[in-house]
C-alpha positions as CSV (number, residue, x, y, z in Angstrom):
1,X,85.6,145.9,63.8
2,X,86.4,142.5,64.4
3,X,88.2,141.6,68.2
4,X,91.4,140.2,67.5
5,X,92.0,136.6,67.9
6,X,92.5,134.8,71.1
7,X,97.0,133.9,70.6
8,X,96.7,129.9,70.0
9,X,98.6,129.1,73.2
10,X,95.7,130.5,75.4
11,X,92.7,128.6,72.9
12,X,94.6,125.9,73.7
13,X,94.8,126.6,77.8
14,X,91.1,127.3,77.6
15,X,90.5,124.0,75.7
16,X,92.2,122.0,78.3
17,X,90.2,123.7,81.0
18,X,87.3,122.8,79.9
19,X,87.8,119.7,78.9
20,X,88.9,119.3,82.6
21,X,85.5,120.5,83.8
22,X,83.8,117.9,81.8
23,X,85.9,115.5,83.0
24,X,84.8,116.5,86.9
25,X,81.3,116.6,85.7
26,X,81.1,112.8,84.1
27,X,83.4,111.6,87.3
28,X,80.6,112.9,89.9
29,X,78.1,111.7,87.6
30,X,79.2,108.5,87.4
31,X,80.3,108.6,90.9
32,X,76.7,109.7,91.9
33,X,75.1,106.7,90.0
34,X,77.7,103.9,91.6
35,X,77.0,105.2,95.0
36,X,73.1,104.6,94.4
37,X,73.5,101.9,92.7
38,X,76.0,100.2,96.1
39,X,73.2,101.6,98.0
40,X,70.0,99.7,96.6
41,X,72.8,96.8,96.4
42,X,72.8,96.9,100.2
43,X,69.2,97.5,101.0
44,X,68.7,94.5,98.6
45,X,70.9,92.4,99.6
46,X,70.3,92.6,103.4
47,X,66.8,92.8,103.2
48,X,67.0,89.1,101.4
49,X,69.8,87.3,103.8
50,X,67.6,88.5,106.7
51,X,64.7,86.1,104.5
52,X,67.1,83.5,103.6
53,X,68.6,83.3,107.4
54,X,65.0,83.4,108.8
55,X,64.2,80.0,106.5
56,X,67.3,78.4,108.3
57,X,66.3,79.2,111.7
58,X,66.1,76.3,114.2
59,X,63.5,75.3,115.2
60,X,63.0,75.6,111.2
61,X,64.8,73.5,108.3
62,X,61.7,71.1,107.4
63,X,62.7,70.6,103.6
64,X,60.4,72.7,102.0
65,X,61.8,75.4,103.6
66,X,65.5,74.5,103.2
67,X,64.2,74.1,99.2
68,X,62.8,77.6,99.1
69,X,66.6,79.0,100.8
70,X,68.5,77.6,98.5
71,X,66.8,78.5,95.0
72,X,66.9,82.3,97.0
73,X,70.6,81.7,98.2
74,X,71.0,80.8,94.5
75,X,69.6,84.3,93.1
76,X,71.4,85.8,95.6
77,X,74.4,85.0,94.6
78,X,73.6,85.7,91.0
79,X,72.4,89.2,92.4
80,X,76.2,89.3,94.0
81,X,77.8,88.5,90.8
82,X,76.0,91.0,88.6
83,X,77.0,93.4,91.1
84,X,80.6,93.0,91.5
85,X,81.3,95.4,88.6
86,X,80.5,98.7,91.3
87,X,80.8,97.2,94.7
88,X,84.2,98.7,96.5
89,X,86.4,95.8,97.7
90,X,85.2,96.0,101.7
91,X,81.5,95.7,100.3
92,X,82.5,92.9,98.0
93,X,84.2,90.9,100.5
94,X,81.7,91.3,103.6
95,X,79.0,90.1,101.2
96,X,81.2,87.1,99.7
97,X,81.4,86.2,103.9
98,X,77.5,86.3,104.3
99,X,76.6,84.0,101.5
100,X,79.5,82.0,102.9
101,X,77.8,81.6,106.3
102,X,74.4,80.9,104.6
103,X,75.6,78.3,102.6
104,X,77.6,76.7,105.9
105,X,74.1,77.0,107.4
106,X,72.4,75.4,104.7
107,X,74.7,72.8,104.7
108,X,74.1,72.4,108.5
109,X,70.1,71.9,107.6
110,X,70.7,69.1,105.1
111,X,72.9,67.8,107.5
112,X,70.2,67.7,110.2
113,X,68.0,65.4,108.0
114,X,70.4,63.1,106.1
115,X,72.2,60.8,108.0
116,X,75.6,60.3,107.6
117,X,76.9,58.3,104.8
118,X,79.8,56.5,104.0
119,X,81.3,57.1,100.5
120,X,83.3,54.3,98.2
121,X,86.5,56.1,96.1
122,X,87.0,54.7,92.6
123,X,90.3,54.2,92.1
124,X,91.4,54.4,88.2
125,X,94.6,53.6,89.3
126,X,98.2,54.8,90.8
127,X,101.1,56.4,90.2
128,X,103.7,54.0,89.3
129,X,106.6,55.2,92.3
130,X,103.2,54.8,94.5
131,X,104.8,52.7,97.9
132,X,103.6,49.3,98.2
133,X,100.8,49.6,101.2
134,X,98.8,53.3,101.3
135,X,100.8,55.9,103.5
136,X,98.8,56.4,107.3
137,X,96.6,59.1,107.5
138,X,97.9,62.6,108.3
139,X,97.4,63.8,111.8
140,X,94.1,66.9,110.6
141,X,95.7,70.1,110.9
142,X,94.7,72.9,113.5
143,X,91.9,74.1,111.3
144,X,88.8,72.7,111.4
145,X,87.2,71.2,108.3
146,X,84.5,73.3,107.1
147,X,81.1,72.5,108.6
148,X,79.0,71.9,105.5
149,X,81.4,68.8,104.2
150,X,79.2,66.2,103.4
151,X,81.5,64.0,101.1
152,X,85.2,63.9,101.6
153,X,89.1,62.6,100.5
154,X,91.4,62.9,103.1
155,X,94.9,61.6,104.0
156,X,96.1,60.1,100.5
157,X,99.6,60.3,99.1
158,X,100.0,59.0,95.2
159,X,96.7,58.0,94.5
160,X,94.4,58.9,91.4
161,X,90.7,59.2,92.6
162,X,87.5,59.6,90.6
163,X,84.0,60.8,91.9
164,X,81.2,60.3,90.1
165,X,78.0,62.5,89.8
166,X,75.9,60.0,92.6
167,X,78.7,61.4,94.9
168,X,79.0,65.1,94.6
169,X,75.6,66.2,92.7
170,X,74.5,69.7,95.0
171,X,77.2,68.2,97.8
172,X,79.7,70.1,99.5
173,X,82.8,68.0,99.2
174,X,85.7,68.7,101.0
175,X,89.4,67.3,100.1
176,X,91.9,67.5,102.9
177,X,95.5,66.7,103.0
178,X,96.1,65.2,100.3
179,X,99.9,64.7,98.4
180,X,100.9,64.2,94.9
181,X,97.3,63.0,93.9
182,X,95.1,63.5,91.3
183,X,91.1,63.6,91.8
184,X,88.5,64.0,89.7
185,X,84.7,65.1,90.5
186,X,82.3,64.1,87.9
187,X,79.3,66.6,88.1
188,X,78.0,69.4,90.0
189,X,79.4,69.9,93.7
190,X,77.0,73.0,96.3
191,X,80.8,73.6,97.2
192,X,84.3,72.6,96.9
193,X,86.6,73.1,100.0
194,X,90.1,72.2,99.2
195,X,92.9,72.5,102.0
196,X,96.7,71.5,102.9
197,X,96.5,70.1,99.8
198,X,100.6,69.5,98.3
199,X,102.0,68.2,94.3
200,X,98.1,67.6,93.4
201,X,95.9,68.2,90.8
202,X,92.2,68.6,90.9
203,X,89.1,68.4,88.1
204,X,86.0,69.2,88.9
205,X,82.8,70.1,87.8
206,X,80.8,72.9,87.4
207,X,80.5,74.3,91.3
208,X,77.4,75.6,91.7
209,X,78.5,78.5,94.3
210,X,81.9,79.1,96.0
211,X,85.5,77.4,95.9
212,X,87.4,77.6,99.0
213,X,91.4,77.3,98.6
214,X,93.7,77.3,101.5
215,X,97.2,75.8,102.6
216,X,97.8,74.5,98.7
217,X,101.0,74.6,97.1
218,X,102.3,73.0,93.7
219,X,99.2,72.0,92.7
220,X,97.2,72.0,89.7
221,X,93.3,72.8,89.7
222,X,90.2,73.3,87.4
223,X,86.7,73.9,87.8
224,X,83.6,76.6,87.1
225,X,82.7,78.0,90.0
226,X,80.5,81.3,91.4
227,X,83.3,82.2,93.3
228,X,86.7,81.5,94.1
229,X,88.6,82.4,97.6
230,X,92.0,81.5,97.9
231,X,93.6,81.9,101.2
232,X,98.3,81.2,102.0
233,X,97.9,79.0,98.8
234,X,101.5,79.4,96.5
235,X,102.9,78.3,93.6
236,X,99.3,77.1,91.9
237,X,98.2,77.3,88.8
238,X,94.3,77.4,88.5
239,X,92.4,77.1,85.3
240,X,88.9,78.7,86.2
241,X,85.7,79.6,84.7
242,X,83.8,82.3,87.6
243,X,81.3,84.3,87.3
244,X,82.2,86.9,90.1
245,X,85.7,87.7,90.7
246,X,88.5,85.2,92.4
247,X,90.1,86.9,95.6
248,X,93.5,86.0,96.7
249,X,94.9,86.6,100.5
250,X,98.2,85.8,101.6
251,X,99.4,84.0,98.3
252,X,101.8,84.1,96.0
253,X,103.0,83.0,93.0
254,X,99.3,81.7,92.0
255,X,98.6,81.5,87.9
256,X,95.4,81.4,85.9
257,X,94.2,80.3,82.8
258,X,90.4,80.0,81.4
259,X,88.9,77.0,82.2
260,X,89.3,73.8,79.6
261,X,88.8,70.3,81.3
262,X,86.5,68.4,80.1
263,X,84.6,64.8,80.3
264,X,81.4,63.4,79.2
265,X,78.2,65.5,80.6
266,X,80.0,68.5,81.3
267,X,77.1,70.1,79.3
268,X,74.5,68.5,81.7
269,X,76.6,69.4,84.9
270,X,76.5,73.4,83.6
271,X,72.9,73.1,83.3
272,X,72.4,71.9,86.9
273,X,75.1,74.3,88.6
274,X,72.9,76.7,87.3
275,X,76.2,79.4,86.1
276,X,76.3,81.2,83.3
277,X,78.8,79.8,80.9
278,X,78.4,83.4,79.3
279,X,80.3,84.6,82.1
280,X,83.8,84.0,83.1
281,X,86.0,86.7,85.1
282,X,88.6,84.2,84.7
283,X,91.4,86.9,84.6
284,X,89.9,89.2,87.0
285,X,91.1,88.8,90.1
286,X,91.4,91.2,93.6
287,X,94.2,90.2,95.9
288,X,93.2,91.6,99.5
289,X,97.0,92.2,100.0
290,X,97.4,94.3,97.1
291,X,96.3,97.9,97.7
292,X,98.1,99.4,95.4
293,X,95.8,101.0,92.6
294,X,96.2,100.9,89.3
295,X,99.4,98.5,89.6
296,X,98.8,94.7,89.2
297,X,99.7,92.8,92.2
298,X,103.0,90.8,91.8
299,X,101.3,87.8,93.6
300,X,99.5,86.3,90.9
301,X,99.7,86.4,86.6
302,X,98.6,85.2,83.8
303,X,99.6,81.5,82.8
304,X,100.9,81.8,78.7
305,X,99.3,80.6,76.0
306,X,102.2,78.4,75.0
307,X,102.5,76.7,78.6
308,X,98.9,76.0,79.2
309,X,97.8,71.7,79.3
310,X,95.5,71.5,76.6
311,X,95.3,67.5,77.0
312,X,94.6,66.9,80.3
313,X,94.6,62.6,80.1
């Protein structure tokens, strides 16, 4: 004799049960592999900025040696990048502030055997309500500039600069309080520090690691970049190509759109940035004031299609 069948209410109860166990079993599966895999990301990772730092030592920094820490400050950041997918946001952001401080340091050993140099701005030309003699130089905020700057605009109001490639190739440039301007870098900055910077708009070049943003507001900005930090910057709209993930602090009202300046040897410029133009997280972005999961923070969005510049002269 045949036991009776189970009333459909229960098979379905029983179904849902055990999908529900499956579903525990895959989460602690895959929440098994991410926490190796953060593991060997740590023990990696440490193991080669302990190298790196020990290259940049004093009494070290001969050139061969700074050579050697940047191609591995280089991979490490790639290593960083390829990473980002499993790394939980403290992780992420304490690693981001390690290559920061190696490339200030690296900056510091270039520093130590190039002398100083002075740097002509080619002016293309300026805006026609432009006053007749150049405003004075603002008074440099209470921040300090970053340490690594090695070629700089500062102090400019109404102005439209342009930067060739002798002037920013594997340079960290810094631009500083800066008004209703518009510069352009052509080529391949290290870095690109950009701060109290107001009504602007800035082109630039393939960055070979990070892009530092802070004290902006109504401005306009595009480059490729590693990585992109933006710190109290508001009202901006950034059209970005990164292969990591752009982090916002204490902004608001911040707008992206995929990368799409161009000008003749971008092509070059990506080849000796070293980024992966397979790669862009362009969208993907973790706001440090946002803790709410699963809900998209209100402090940044997505700029249309219909209101993005797609002719940028």
């Amino acid at each position: 004799m045949e036991a009776p069948a189970l009333p459909e209410w229960l098979q379905r109860r029983d179904e849902e049960r055990r999908q529900q166990v499956e579903r525990r079993q895959q989460e602690k599966r895959e929440q098994a592999v991410a926490e190796e895999q953060s593991d060997f990301f740590q023990s990696a990772f440490q193991a080669e900025r302990a190298a790196i730092e020990q290259l940049l030592a004093p009494p070290g920094g001969a050139p061969a040696a700074l050579e050697e820490a940047a191609l591995r400050l280089q991979q490490l950041q790639k290593f960083l990048s390829d990473s980002v997918r499993f790394l939980p946001p403290y992780d992420l952001r304490q690693a981001q502030e390690a290559l920061q401080r190696l490339q200030a340091a690296l900056g510091d050993g270039r520093e130590r055997l190039r002398p100083k140099k002075k740097f002509a701005f080619t002016c293309r030309k300026k805006e026609a309500s432009a006053p007749a003699e150049p405003s004075a130089p603002r008074a440099p905020a209470a921040l300090p500039p970053p340490p690594a700057a090695e070629s700089g605009i500062s102090g400019l109001e109404c102005e439209t600069l342009v930067k060739g490639a002798d002037e920013v190739q594997g340079r960290d440039v810094l631009l500083s309080h800066l008004r209703n301007c518009t510069v352009k870098l052509l080529g391949s900055p290290s870095t690109l520090h950009v701060r109290h910077v107001r009504d602007s708009r800035v082109l630039c070049g393939p960055v070979a690691t990070s892009v530092l943003v802070d004290e902006c507001a109504g401005c306009v900005f595009a480059f490729p970049c590693q990585q992109l930090r933006t710190h109290r910057t508001r009202d901006t709209k950034v059209y970005l190509q990164v292969t990591s993930r752009a982090i916002l602090e204490d902004c608001s009202g911040v707008q992206f759109a995929p990368f799409s300046w161009s000008y003749e040897g971008l092509d070059r410029d990506f080849e000796i940035s070293g980024l992966d133009r397979s790669k862009n997280n362009w969208s993907h972005v973790d706001d440090f004031n946002w803790l709410v999961r699963d809900v998209k923070s209100p402090n940044w969005s997505i700029i249309p299609e219909k209101d993005r510049i797609t002719h940028w002269d």
